[in-house]
N, C-alpha and C positions, 0 to 999 in steps of 0.2 A: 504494500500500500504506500510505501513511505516511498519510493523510485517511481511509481504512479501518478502519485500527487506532486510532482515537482513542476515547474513550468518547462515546457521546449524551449523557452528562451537559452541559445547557445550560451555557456557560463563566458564572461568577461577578463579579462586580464587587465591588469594597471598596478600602478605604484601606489601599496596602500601609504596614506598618511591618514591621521584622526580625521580632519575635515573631508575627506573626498570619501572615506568610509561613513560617514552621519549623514553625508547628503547620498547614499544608495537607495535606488529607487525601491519600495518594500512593492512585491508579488502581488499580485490581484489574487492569487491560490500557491499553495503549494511555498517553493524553494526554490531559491536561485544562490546560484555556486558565480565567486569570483574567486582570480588568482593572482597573486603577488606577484607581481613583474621581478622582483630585488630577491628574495626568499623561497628556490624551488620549494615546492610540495606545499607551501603555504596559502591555506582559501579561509572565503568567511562568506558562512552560509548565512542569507536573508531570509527570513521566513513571512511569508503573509500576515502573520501577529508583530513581524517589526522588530523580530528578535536578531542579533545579530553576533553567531558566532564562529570562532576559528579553529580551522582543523588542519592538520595534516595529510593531505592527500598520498597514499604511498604503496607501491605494490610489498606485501609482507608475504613472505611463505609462499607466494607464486600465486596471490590473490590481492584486489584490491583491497585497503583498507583506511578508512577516514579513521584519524586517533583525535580526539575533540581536544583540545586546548583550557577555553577557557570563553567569557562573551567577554563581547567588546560592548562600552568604552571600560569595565572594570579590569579586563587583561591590554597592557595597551600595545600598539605595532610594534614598538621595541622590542616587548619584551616576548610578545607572540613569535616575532623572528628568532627572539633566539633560543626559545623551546623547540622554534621548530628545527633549527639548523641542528641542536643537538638531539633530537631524536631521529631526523636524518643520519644523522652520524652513526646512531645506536644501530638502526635496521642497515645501513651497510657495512658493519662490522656482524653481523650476524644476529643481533639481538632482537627477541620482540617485542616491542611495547605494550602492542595486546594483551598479551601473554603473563606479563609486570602487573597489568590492569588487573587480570581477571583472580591473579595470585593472589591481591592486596585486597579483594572483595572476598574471599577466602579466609582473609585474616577472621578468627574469631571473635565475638563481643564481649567484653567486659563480662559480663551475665553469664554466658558460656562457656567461659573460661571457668568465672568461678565453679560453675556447676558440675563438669568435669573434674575440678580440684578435687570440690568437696565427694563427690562419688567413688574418685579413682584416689584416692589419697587422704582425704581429710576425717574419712568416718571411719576408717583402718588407722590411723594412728593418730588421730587426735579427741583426745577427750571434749573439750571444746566446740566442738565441731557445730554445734546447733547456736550456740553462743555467736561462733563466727558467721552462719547464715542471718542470724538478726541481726546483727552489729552492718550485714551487706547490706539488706533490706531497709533498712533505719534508715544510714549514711549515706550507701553510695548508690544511691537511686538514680541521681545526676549522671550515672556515666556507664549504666547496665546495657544504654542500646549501644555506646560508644563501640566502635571495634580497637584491639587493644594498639594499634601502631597510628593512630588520631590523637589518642589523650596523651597532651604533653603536661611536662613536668612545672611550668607554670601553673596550669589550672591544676593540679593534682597541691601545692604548693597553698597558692589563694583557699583552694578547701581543706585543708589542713587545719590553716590558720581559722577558718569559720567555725570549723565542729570545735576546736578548740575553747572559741570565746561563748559557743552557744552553750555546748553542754560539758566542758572544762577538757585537761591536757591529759587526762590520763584517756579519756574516752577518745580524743583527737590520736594519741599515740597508737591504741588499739587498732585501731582502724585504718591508719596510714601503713602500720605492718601488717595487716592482713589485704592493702593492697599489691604490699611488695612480693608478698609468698607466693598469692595467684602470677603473676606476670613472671618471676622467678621458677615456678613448679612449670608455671607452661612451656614453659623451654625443652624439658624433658617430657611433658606430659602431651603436647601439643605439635610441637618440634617449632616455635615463635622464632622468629630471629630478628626479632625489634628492638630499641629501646625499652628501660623499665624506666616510667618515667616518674615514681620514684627515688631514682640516683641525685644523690644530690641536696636533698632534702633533710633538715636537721630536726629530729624529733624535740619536741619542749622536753624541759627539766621536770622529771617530775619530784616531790616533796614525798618523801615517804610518811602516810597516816598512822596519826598514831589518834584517832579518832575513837572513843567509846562512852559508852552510856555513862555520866557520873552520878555519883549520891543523889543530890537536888534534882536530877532529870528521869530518875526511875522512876517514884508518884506518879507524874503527870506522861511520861509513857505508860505503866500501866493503864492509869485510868483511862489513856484515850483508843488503845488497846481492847479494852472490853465494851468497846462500843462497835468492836468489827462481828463479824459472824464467826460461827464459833471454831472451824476449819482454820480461820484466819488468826484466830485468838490462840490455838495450838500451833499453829506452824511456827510464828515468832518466837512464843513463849519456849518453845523446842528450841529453835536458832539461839537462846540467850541461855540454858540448859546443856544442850550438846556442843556449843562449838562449832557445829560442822556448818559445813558450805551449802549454801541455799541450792544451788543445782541438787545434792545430795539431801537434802530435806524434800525438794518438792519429788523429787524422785524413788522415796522409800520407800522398800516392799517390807510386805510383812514376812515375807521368808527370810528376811535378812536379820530380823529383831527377835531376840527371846527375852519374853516378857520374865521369864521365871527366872534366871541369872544376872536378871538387867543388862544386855549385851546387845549392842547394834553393830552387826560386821557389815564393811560396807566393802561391797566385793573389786577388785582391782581394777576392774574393767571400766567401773566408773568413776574409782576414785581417780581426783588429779596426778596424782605422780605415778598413777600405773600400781599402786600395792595398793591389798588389804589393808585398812582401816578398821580397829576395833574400837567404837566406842561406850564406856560406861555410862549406864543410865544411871540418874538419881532418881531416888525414890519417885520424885514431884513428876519427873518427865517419865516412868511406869504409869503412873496415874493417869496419867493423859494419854497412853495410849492403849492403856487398856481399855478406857471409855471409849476412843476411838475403834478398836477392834468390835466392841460388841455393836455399833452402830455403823458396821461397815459395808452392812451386804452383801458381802463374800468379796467384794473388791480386791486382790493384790496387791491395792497400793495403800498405806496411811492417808493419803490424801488426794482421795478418787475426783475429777474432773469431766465433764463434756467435752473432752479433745482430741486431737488423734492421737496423744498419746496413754492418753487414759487415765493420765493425772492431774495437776494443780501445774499449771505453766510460768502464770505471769501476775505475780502479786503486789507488780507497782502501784497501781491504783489503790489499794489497800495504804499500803505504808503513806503515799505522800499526805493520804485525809487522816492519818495516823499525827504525820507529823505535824500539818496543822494543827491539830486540836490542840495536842502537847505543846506546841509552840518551840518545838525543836528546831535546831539550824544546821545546816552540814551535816548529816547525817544519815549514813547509807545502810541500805539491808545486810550487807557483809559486814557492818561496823557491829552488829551482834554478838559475829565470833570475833571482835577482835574483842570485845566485853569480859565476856569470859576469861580471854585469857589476863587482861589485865584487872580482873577482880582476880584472880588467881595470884598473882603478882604483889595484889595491894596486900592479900591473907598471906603473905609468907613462903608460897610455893615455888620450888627451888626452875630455875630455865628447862632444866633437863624434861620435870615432869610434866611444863605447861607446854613444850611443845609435843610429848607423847600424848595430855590428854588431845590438840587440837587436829592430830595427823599428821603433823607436820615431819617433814622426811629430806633429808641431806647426807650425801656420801661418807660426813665424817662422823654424826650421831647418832643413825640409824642404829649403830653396834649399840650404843648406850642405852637409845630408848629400848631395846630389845632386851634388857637386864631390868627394866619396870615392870610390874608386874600390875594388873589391872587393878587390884585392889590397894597399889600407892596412888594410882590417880583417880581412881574415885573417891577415895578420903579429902584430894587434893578440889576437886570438881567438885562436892557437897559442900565444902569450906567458902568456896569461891559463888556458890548458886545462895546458900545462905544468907551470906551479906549483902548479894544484888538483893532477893528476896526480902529481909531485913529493908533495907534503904528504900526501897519501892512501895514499903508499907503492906507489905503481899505474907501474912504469915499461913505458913504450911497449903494447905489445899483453896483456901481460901484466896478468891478472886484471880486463882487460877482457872480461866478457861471455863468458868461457870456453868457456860450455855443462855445465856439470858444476854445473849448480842443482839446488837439492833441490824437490822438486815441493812 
């Protein structure tokens, strides 16, 4: 249709300059082809709509082939000559330009990239792995259709610096390395042979938190706490009890916990560093999930969900109407276990055993934590749940997790 629709007007030849190309006469239908007198293979096609652009006219591979340029006036005759002069050069040296084209349309998108990552790679060895699909989905929504040899390292740079000031430097840093890894992994995963345009880019400093709940701010965190519903009012209340890592709360099975030893092993697969995880219950946190168990339905999980995973996902909205109420400031769902261990710290309890009760695991103390014995750190974690408890105004059973939450 496209060779149909052109005019019979025989195409023209002249010496492009700007003025003699704006005054071309636009087609009654169709297209008309002019050729640069100064620049072989150089034309610029007129269209009936008055559009006017430049192509290379060039036999390739023993076939004609127009390679499009750019439009004019935004490509201007300079610079159109000497694209074309160098990709004449390209196709008599034996190269294809088409061929360049159609490889670069080839390149994967941003999105696809990741997607491959996370399939061929990231859910085989990263714990992580669901954390870094929403951390893509959040942030880098801007550049999912991008394909990966487009996005330069400026605008990767500019949005760094934006996630940084909107939702602070540590979530800016997250995010800027989980664009390196994809564009990085693609190389082997993808066979990419682009820029990472990443390179180059200096991550913020980040302050290490030493953030956690104090004396004067447990009261008014409880009490804004038992205004959640009562799933919500257990999961926290657990987070400030066990220590353990919110991914690793909302994802507790009940095969993992015995209620009658007070033991929650948290199996290696999904703890962070790859090992087993034993953690000791106190009394207050059996309590709560024995009442959970009986009201469970047969669920698998502690804290069953309408999801595809079948559990408790995303309990941000809970916490931030939490923190409102309370009138807390700075204040993250992980700063729970950092609670713990520093009410652990404030009761007297030596580094060795606050980092065996919290999981925590390192080439050089692994040997050591492995000479505790569970019943030093549950002595240690009772001492520590006490005096949050105590200071929160929360004695024994009491306005823990009542069930009398407002929806």
């Amino acid at each position: 249709m496209g060779d149909k629709a052109e005019t019979k007007t025989p195409p023209s030849r002249l010496k492009f300059t700007k003025a003699g190309l704006a005054k071309l006469p636009i087609p009654a239908s169709g297209r008309q082809y002019h050729y640069d007198t100064v620049q072989p293979g150089l034309t610029i096609c007129v269209s009936s709509a008055g559009g006017r652009v430049f192509y290379v006219y060039k036999w390739v591979s023993g076939k004609p082939e127009r390679i499009r340029l750019g439009t004019f006036p935004d490509l201007s005759v300079e610079n159109a000559r000497d694209l074309a002069k160098r990709i004449t050069g390209d196709i008599a040296s034996g190269k294809d330009p088409m061929d360049e084209k159609r490889r670069a349309r080839e390149v994967p998108t941003l999105k696809e990239a990741f997607e491959v990552w996370r399939d061929s790679y990231a859910k085989a060895h990263r714990k992580s792995w669901q954390d870094d699909e929403r951390q893509f989905n959040m942030y880098l929504r801007r550049f999912h259709a991008r394909r990966l040899n487009t996005i330069r390292t400026a605008e990767v740079a500019l949005w760094h610096n934006e996630i940084g000031q909107r939702h602070g430097l540590y979530t800016a840093n997250r995010a800027y390395e989980l664009v390196r890894t994809v564009y990085n992994k693609s190389r082997t995963l993808l066979g990419y042979r682009g820029d990472n345009p990443c390179t180059g880019i200096k991550k913020f400093r980040e302050e290490k938190r030493d953030r956690f709940l104090q004396a004067d701010e447990l009261p008014r965190f409880f009490e804004a706490l038992a205004q959640e519903p009562e799933a919500i009012q257990d999961l926290f209340t657990l987070a400030l009890l066990t220590g353990a890592r919110r991914a690793n709360l909302l994802a507790m099975g009940w095969e993992d916990v015995n209620l009658d030893t007070g033991l929650w092993r948290i199996p290696g697969e999904v703890a962070k560093a790859g090992e087993v995880i034993v953690i000791p219950l106190v009394q207050q946190a059996v309590d709560i999930l024995r009442r959970r168990l009986q009201s469970s339905g047969g669920s698998p999980w502690v804290f069953p969900a309408q999801s595809k995973s079948g559990h408790l996902i995303d309990p941000n909205a809970h916490w931030r109407r939490i923190l409102k109420r309370a009138g807390l400031q700075d204040l993250r769902i992980h700063d729970l276990r950092r609670s713990l261990g520093s009410w652990q710290a404030i009761t007297g309890a030596p580094l060795l055993t606050i980092g065996k009760s919290l999981g925590h695991s390192s080439i050089q103390s692994t040997m050591v934590y492995a000479r505790l014995n569970t019943a030093t750190v549950r002595e240690s974690v009772e001492r520590a749940t006490a005096a949050m408890l105590t200071a929160g105004g929360v004695n024994g059973k009491e306005g823990l997790s009542n069930g009398e939450a407002k929806d």
